[in-house]
N, C-alpha and C positions, 0 to 999 in steps of 0.2 A: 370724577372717574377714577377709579381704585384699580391698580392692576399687582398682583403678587410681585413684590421686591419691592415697587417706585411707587408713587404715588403722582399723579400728573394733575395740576392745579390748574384751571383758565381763568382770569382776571377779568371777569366781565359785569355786566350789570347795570344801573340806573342811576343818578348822579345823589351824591352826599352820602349812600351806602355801603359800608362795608361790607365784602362780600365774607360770608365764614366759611370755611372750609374742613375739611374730614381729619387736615393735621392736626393732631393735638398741641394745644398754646402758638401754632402760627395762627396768630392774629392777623387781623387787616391787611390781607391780603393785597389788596387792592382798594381806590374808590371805584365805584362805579361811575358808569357814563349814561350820556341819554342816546346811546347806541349800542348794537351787539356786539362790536370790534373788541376784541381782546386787549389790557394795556401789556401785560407779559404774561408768559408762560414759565413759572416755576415748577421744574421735574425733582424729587425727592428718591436721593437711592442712597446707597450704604459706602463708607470712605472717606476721607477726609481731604479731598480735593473739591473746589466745589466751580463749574466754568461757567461764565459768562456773555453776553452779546448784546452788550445796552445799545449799540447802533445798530443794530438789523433791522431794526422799524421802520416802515415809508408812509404808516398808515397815518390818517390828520382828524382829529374829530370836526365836524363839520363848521364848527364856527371860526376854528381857526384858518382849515380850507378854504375860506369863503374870504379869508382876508392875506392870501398869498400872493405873490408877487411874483415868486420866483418858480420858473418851470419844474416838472417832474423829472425833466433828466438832470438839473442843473443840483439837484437836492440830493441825488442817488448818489451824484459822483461825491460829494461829502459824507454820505451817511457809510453805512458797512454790510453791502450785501452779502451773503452767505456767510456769514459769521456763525448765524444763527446755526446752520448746518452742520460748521467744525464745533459747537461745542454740546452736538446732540447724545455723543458719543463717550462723555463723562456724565456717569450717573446720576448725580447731583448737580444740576445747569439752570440758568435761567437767559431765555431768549426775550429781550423787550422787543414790539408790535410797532410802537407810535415810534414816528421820525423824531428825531433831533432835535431837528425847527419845529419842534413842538415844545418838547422841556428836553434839556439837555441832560443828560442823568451824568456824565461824568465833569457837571460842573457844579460849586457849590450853588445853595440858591438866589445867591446876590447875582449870578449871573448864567442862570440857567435859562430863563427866555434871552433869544437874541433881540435886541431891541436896534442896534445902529448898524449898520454894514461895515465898520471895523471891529466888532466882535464874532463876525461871521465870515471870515477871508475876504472882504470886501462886496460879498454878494447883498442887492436888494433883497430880501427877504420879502418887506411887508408892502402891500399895497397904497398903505397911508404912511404919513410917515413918523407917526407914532401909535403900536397897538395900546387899545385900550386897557385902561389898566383893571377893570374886572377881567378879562380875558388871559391876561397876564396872571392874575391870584388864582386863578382857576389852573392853568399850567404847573404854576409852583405849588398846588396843594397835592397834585399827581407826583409832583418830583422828591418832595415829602413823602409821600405815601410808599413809595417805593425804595427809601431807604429806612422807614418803619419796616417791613417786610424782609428787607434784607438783614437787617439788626437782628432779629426774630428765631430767621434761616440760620444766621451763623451761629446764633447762640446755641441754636441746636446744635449743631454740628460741634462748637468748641465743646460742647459738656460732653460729647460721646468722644472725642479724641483730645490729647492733649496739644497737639498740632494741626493747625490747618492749611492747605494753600488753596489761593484764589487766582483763576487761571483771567483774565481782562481781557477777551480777545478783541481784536477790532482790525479793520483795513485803512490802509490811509494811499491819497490820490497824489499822485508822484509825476502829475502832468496839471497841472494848476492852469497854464494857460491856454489848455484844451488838446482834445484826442491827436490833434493834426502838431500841434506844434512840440519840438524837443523836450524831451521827459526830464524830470532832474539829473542830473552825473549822480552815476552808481555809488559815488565816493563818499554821498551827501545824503543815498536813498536803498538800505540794505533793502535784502529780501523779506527780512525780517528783523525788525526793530524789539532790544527787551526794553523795556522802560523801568528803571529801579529805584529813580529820585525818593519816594518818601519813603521809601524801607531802610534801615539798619544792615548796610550791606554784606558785612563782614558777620554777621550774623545769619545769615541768611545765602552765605555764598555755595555752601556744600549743595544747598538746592540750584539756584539761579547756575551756576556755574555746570550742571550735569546737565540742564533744562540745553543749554546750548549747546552744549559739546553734540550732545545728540542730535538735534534738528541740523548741525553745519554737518553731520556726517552723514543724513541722510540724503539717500540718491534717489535725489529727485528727477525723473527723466532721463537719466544719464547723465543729471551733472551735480554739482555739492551747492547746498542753498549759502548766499551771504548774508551769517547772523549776526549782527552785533548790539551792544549795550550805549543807548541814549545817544544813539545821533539823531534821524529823524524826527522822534518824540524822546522823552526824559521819566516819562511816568507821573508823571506830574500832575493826573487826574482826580477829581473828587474823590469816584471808587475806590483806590487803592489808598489812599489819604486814609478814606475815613477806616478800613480796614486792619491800619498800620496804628491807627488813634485809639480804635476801640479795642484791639485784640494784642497789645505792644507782647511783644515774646510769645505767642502762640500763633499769630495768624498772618500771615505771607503772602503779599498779594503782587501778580506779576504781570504788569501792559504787555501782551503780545500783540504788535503791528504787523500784519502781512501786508507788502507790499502789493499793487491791485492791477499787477503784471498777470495776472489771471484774467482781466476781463479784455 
């Protein structure tokens, strides 16, 4: 679907196919599935910012569904709803569809399915107590595919600008031992978390450092948000890893954690 200025791309389709699409040289979009569910939605517009939402997803392809363990609320509270939402609003975005607990996009792929309940804050995940391992290569061949896709996107984007940044949004749950019981201390749990561990900081500060200044000034409700750098999270993620490896001195990739004091 072609609209003047963006170009909006859905990731869908039948399993082992690449889907091709109207971009010219974005490749492999996606694999497809043996259902209609979308794996992401990449939006194409003009700028060299470019935002993202690899945990907005709740959706499970059905084999995996079929071998869950762990409830629909208990998944939500880890994943990152409305993510998707804040980063519709930058031209160039990409929102991911599938949960987490599916393939984890901001981990490398040695450990992007969660297989033990200490790689997943101690939740059971799986029904049995080890997923099988086709089910398993079928996850990481998605989690591969979507960082082909992403290589792809930026490449465009690095050739039409000499700089880039990449906005990593995400939520993170600040009440771990559930809705009723005390939240973390504010001390331990900003509003908003920047995460800047694999970047070049001092290289990169004229950005990072305006990114905040602004968001702790604005008036939120009547009151100033708490932003700070690498308490909560560190940045420490796949995404920006691999953005800081492939693009070194041109491309700027920033974890923003909103605290999920909104739901």
């Amino acid at each position: 679907m072609v609209r003047y200025g963006a170009l909006r791309v859905a990731a869908t389709g039948s399993p082992g196919v690449a889907t091709e699409t109207a971009v010219k040289r974005l490749k492999r979009v996606t694999r497809t599935l043996n259902d209609s569910r979308s794996l992401w939605t990449v939006e194409h517009g003009l700028g060299p910012v470019v935002a993202t939402a690899i945990h907005d997803g709740h959706e499970l392809r059905p084999e995996i569904a079929a071998q869950m363990s762990i409830s629909d609320a208990d998944r939500l509270r880890e994943e990152d709803p409305f993510t998707g939402e804040a980063v519709r609003g930058v031209p160039t975005h990409i929102i991911a569809h599938r949960s987490r607990f599916e393939f984890d996009l901001n981990r490398g792929s040695e450990d992007a399915v969660y297989r033990t309940p200490a790689e997943c804050w101690g939740l059971q995940v799986w029904s049995t107590e080890r997923l099988a391992d086709d089910l398993v290569q079928r996850s990481l061949e998605l989690h591969s595919e979507y960082y082909r896709m992403l290589n792809d996107l930026l490449d465009q984007v690095a050739e039409r600008h000499e700089r880039f940044l990449l906005i990593d949004v995400h939520s993170y749950n600040h009440r771990r031992d559930g809705s009723t019981a005390p939240p973390t201390p504010q001390e331990a749990a900003p509003d908003i978390n920047i995460g800047t561990f694999s970047m070049p900081r001092d290289e990169w500060a004229f950005l990072v450092d305006k990114l905040m200044e602004a968001m702790a000034t604005f008036n939120f409700n009547g009151r100033r948000l708490d932003v700070r750098e690498n308490v909560a999270f560190q940045g420490r993620g796949e995404q920006t890893r691999f953005v800081h490896n492939r693009y070194p001195g041109r491309g700027c990739a920033i974890a923003l954690e909103f605290k999920k004091f909104f739901m």
